[in-house]
N, C-alpha and C positions, 0 to 999 in steps of 0.2 A: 545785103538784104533784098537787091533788085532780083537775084535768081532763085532766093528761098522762098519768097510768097509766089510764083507760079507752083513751085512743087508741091508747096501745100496745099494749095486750090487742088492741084490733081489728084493728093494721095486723099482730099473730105471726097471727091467727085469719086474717086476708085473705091471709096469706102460705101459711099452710099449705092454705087453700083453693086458691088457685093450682097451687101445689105437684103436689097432688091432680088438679085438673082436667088438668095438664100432663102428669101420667102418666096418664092416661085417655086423653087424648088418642095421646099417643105408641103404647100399647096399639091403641086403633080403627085408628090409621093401620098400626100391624105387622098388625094381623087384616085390612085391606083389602089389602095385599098380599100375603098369603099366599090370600086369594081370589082374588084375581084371577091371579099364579101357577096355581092348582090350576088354573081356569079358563082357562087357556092350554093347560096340561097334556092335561087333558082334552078340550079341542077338537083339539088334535093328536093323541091318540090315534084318536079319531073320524074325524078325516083318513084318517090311517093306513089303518087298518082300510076302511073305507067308499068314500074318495076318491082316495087314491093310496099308491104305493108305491116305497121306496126300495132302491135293488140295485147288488149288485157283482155282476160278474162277472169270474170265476175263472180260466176255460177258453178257449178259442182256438176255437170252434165259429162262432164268426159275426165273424172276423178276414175283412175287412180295415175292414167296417163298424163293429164293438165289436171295442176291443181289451182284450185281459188287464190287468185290475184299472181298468177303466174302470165309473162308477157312473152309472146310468143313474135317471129317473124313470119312471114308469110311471101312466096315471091308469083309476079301474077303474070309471068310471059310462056311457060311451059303448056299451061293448056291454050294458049292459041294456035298452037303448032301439032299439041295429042289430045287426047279424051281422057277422062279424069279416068282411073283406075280403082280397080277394088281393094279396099284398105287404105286408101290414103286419106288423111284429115283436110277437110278443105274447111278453108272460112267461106260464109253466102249470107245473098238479104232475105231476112227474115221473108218467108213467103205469105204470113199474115200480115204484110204490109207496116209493120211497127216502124221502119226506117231504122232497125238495127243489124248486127252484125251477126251470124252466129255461129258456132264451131262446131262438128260433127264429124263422124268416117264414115266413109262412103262401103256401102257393105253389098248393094251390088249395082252395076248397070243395066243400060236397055235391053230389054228380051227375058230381062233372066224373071225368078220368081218367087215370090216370098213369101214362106210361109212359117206359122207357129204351132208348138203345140207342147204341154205340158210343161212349159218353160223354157224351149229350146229353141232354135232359132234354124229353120230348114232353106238354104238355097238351092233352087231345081231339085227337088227334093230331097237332099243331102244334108245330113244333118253338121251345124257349125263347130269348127273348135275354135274360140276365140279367147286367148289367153287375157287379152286385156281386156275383160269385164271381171275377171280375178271372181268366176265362178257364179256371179249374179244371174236369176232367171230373165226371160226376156219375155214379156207378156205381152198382149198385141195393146194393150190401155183402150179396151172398150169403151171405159168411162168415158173416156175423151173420145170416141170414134169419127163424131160430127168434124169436120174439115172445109177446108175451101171451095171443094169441087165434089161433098156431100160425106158420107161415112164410107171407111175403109172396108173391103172385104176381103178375107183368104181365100185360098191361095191367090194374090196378085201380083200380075205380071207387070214391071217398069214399062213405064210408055216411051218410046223412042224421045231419044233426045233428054230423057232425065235420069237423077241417078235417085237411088235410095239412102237415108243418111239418117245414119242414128249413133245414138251417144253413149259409149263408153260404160258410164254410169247406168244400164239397162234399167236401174229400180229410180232414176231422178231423170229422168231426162224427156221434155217434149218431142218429136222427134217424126221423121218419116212417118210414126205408127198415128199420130196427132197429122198430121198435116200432107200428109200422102208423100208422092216423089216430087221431085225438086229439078227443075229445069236447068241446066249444067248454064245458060245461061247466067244463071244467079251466083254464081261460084265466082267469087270474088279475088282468091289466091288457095295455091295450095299451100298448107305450115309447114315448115323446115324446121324450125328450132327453138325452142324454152333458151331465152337469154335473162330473163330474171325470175323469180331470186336468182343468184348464183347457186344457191344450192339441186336446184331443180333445173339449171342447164344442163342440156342434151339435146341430142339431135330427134326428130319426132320420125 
């Protein structure tokens, strides 16, 4: 009996040492997960912010290309490096100051000149073919004329530095003819892709 109670003494002491290291361990491995979580987190927000951007859209402005409650990505590192292009869909902030988001194509940039007439839509005086307004006229919306920086007049030339941006939707849509050009400043990303519904993905 004199040799069997050390051993036992060492295999409670081996045991509770065990014990000990197992919740140590289980601990390290919960704290490496919650790092590495944060670490996700945080790199997606980074994303976010920096790299891209995720949107719904609400309104019917750029129907038949985006339709109402279609979610679109958007990524915001290529125009720091080029100038927005004509035809391309950009998202910006609202220039009447609402602190929202809004979608448009860009139809022309600085220098060029825009003008209307009997429905048509003239840049440098050439007249548009623009398939995706699916044949809708393009009026200059007089009604609305009054704007930011006073009422619009034809033929006008884009002021260096902004672009022109109108929606899709030619007969719904507020747009450059409301609220003149748009400081490429305000361009928030350019759209790449309809990822929901799934029926409505595609590349933009």
């Amino acid at each position: 009996r004199s040799t069997l109670f050390p051993y036992t003494t060492l295999f409670r002491s081996n045991q509770r040492a065990g014990t000990r290291r197992g919740r140590e361990g289980i601990l390290w491995e919960l704290l490496q997960w919650l790092g590495s979580v944060a670490f996700v987190f945080i790199l997606f927000v980074l994303l976010r912010i920096f790299v891209f951007g995720v949107y719904y859209v609400p309104t019917g402005s750029m129907t038949d290309t985006i339709q109402v409650g279609d979610q679109l990505i958007g990524e915001k590192i290529s125009y720091r490096f080029a100038s927005p292009k004509v035809g391309e869909i950009v998202t910006f902030d609202d220039p009447d100051g609402s602190g929202e988001t809004l979608i448009k194509r860009i139809i022309a940039t600085s220098g060029q000149t825009i003008d209307m007439h009997d429905g048509k839509l003239y840049i440098d005086g050439v007249e548009q073919e623009e398939s995706y307004t699916k044949n809708r006229p393009t009026y200059a919306l007089t009604e609305h004329a009054a704007n930011l920086s006073g009422s619009i007049r034809y033929p006008y030339r884009v002021p260096e530095g902004c672009v022109w941006l109108m929606g899709d939707n030619r007969t719904n849509s507020l747009d450059s003819r409301y609220f003149g050009a748009v400081s490429t400043t305000r361009i928030s990303s350019h759209a790449l892709f309809i990822y929901l519904p799934f029926k409505d993905a595609r590349a933009l």
